[in-house]
Phi, psi and omega in degrees: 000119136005097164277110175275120177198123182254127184227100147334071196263144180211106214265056159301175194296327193267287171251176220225108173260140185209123177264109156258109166256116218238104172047037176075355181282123206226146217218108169238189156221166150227133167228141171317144161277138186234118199281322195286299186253096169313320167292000199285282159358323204258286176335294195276350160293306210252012190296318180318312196288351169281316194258001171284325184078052169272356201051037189301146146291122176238122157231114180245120082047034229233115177254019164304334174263006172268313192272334159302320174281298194285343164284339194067010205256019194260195230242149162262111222242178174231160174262101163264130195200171184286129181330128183103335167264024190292327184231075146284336182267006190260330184266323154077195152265150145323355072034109165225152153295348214195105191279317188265000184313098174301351168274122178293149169269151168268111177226149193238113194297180192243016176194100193325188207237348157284356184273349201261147195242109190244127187264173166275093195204132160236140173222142191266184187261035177253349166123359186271148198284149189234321178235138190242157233273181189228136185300329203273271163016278179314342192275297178331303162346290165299335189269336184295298186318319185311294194288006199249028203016033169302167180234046158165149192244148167257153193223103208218104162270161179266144184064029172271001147292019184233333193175110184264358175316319201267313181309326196273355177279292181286327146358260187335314184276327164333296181312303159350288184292350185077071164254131181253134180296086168242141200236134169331299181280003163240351161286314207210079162267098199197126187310196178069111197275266178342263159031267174319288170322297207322283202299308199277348164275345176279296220282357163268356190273338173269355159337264131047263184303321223250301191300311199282327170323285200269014144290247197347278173337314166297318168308318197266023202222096179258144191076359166254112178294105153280160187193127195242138190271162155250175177258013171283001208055028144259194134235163178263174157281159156317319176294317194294318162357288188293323194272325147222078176296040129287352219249001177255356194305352143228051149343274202314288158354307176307296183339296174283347165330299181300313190285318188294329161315290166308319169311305186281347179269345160286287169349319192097359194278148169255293193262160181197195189204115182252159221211107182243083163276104173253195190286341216247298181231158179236131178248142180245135170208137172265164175247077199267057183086351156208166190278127189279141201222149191251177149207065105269110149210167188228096141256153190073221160305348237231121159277132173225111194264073169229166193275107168273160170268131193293095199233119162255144190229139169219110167316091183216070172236184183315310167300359205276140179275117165259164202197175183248114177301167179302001188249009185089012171234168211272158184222146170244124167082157089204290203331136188241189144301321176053201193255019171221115345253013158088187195308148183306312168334324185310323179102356181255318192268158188218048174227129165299143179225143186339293180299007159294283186314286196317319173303296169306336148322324191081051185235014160214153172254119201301313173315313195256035188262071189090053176039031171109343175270001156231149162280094307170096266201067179292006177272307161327284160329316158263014144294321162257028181246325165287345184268333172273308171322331184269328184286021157196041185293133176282138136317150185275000150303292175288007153285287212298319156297327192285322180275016154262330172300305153198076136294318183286002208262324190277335183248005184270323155358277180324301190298311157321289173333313187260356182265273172288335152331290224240070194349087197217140190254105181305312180272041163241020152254156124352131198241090177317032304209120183214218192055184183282319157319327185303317174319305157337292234229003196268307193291324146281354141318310195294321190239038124280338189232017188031048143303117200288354202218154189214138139261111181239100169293126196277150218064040187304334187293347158237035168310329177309295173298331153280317191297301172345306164329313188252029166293162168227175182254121210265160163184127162228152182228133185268161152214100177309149190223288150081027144208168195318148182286334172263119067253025175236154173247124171336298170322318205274304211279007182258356184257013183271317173294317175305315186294322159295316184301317170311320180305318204268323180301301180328302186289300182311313148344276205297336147292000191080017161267141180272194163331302161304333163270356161271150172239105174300146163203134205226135196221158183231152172234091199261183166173156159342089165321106210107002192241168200265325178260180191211174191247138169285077178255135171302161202235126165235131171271132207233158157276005182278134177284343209279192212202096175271339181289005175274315187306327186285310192297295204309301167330300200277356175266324178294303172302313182274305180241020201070359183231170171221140160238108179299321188256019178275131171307142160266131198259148152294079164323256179257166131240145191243139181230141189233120178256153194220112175276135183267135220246185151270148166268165155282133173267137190235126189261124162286104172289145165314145177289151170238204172285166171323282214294167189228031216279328197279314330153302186315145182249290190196186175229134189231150155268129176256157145208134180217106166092051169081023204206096189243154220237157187258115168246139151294118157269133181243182179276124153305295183295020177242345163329167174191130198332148173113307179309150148239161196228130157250184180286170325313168179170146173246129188248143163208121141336160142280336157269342171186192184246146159225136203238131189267112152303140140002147194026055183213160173215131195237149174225164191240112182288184201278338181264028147096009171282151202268140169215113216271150164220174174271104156339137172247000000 
């Protein structure tokens, strides 16, 4: 028999996480991440499987075009656009972080204003061409970009989401020249100029980088189908990849979206909040039954209006450094250690950091730590926590609690943000918990917002790298419309979802999925005539002549912002297509429950302090559980991957998919 093996990578700041499934049989590692060559990690987690010649499926998990954009570290590019618009990313929106600030904000484009080209071309915005564009004029152009080395150009014409013809010209001669391109209509064909430009100039400053990252990766990773995750919660191929690396910018994140979306629904949980703690950062998103996806996001400065999974990040991880600001008071993060030179215990580094703090608390076991394969230095953790401790003194126990308080006041923050924000009640969900990290901190977190239940699913510390696994292959596409729903006809706008749809069938072909296996789903991005954002709804085809989808708007307006207006016309924005090639999954088996006790499991007994107090916890092997068991608090649960630390009055039980699942005693 074929040994079939799919292996999941997910390339973090701190580690490098990899799910092998071998003929469904699953398998994992974590290894340090090497930041300078993201690949070298990669090589060395899948190397067996490289010199065996298995031909494995790799879906990969990648923050190289996220730390390129937030690094500044991407390429020099130039802008061609219609004459008159050269300093459109220079004008930006009106849109501040900081509303009442007398201070202008500073932001620095991703290209000087002698880099921007404006041709003589016009298209109105109904798509008829009014100046067409000049062959001579463009040559010129190029020739300047030539001598001006740039290595890649964005090309953001006005109205070329109505008639992509001059963008699709200048392509071309682009191509001519070998210059690699990136265009608008094919990125972002969607009216909002600024928008639109924003995106097609991040996604060439990263091109470059991106092309080249995953060449190399490809040279050394030969006899292997690669597949690169997006952040929509597929993945792509490597060419889609190279052409546009904006559709990758949290990939790794998506990952765990994904994997926890599945877990928790073989679990029987619909809705949750899944809660991903790594060394560098923690992402949070919620799931009310399905994974919820945005097209408003941000990184760094750079708006990126593409369809994403609605994931908020904060620099809140293991690694986070903590220090005393100039006013005397103690801060934790953003800045991390990451994994060169990581938490001081690592033994390199000489900054307290979360994992610091948690060790000296007794919330982690030094002996066990990735299961016995690193080694770990708790006399380090308390040398630089005494140190922290005399600048605002404290004892280095109560330093070390103060920088668990808050980091978590910083990620309990995050959760509000996808919750109560976006008018959602935290205690009717679940608090999912994962990373390496997550275990620490999910049960207070949970009962500061009163999440009645926290689920720590086994291997959460690489959960990320399974979600890779239960990914598909995603592909989505726009069409601006920009009118009112009765002046559009039933007929027109379902025959405008066909014509995408047909395009998503065509592309799913060329990844090797077939008819049958591909899956159309159709969104409308409606709103209120006059208003500047628009709303995300699924689109149902109905036999009915009627527009059920204003009714849906109006519902879905109410709920987000507390009002609705019935006789205000709804204008039709965008429409939208999400094509979904269905992947094979990991199959997930529920074992029988067994007795109570967890006696086969116990390890030792350790000292914690906690809330001022300190306590004897049962440590227990995760991996010596079994469905059935209970734990109560205090108690150290330990991993090969990560830790999960039970406070005083909490009780964990391990359900048939061996996930943990903790509450609060009342």
């Amino acid at each position: 028999m074929k040994n079939e093996v799919r292996i999941g990578v997910d390339t973090g700041g701190t580690f490098t996480d990899f799910t092998i499934s071998i003929n469904g049989k699953i398998e994992i590692k974590k290894i340090p991440s090497t930041p300078k060559n993201p690949s070298l990690a990669i090589l060395e987690g899948i190397d067996e499987f490289l010199r065996k010649e298995l031909s494995p499926v790799v879906i990969h998990g990648t923050t190289v075009a996220t730390n390129s954009l937030l690094e500044r570290k991407g390429v020099r590019i130039a802008l061609i656009t219609t004459r008159g618009f050269e300093d459109i990313l220079f004008i930006g929106r009106q849109t501040r972080r900081e509303l009442y600030s007398l201070r202008g904000e500073r932001r620095t484009p991703l290209l000087p204003r002698r880099l921007c080209f404006g041709l003589e071309e016009r298209i109105s915005a109904s798509g008829k061409i009014e100046t067409k564009i000049s062959l001579s004029e463009l040559q010129e152009i190029l020739e300047k970009i030539i001598k001006l080395k740039t290595e890649a150009v964005a090309v953001s014409l006005i109205n070329s989401y109505a008639n992509n013809s001059h963008e699709k010209t200048i392509s071309r001669e682009l191509k001519k020249k070998k210059i690699l391109a990136s265009v608008s209509s094919e990125i972002l064909p969607e009216h909002r100029e600024y928008e639109r430009t924003a995106i097609t100039a991040v996604n060439a400053y990263l091109m470059p980088v991106v092309s080249q990252y995953l060449a190399d990766l490809e040279k050394k990773m030969q006899h292997v189908e690669l597949r690169i995750m997006q952040s929509n919660e597929g993945y792509i191929t490597p060419a889609r990849a190279k052409s546009e690396p904006i559709r990758t910018a949290l990939s790794g994140p998506a990952g765990g979206v994904v994997g926890a979306f599945h877990l928790a629904r073989a679990a029987g949980f619909q809705n949750i909040i899944s809660f991903d703690m790594g060394g560098t950062s923690s992402d949070v998103s919620l799931i009310d039954g399905k994974i919820r996806r945005t097209n408003e996001s941000k990184i760094g400065d750079f708006p990126i209006r593409i369809p994403i999974i609605d994931i908020h990040s904060v620099g809140a991880g293991g690694g986070s450094i903590a220090y005393v600001d100039r006013g005397g008071s103690l801060r934790v993060g953003p800045k991390s250690a990451g994994a060169e030179p990581g938490p001081a215990c690592y033994g390199h580094g000489n900054f307290p950091t979360v994992t610091d703090a948690n060790l000296v608390l007794g919330r982690l076991v030094p002996e066990f730590f990735l299961g016995g394969k690193m080694k770990i230095l708790p006399k380090r953790s308390h040398e630089v926590l005494e140190r922290l401790a005399k600048k605002i003194n404290k004892s280095f126990l109560e330093t070390a609690a103060g920088i668990i308080k808050i980091a978590n006041a910083n990620m309990e923050k995050a959760i509000r943000v996808i919750s109560i924000e976006r008018g959602f009640d935290p205690r009717n969900f679940a608090l999912f918990s994962f990373g390496g990290a997550g275990g620490m901190h999910a049960v207070d977190i949970a009962s500061h917002l009163k999440i009645p239940r926290v689920i720590v699913p086994k291997n959460a510390g690489v959960l990320s790298s399974l979600g890779l696994l239960m990914a598909d292959s995603i592909k989505d596409y726009s069409k601006s419309i920009l009118k009112t729903a009765e002046k559009l006809k039933k007929e027109e706008l379902e025959k405008f979802f066909v014509e995408l749809g047909e395009r998503g069938v065509r592309n799913m072909k060329e990844e090797g999925f077939s008819k049958e296996e591909t899956f159309i789903y159709p969104f409308l991005d409606l709103r209120y005539l006059g208003q500047s954002y628009e709303i995300t709804i699924p689109y149902r085809y109905t036999k009915s002549p009627g527009l059920s989808f204003v009714s849906d708007f109006h519902k879905a307006h109410k709920k987000l912002y507390s009002y609705q207006h019935d006789q205000r016309p709804v204008e039709i924005v965008n429409i939208r297509i999400k094509a979904v090639g269905k992947s094979k999954k990991i199959r997930l088996k529920k074992l029988p429950l067994k007795g109570a006790k967890p006696e086969k499991a116990f390890l030792k007994k350790q000292s914690i302090y906690y809330n001022g107090k300190s306590y004897q916890a049962s440590v227990f092997n995760r991996s010596l559980l079994s469905p059935g068991n209970k734990m109560n608090g205090p108690a150290l649960i330990a991993d090969i991957e990560s830790t999960i630390f039970l406070p005083p009055s909490c009780t964990s039980k391990v359900d048939g998919l061996l996930n943990l699942l903790i509450q609060k005693v009342e």
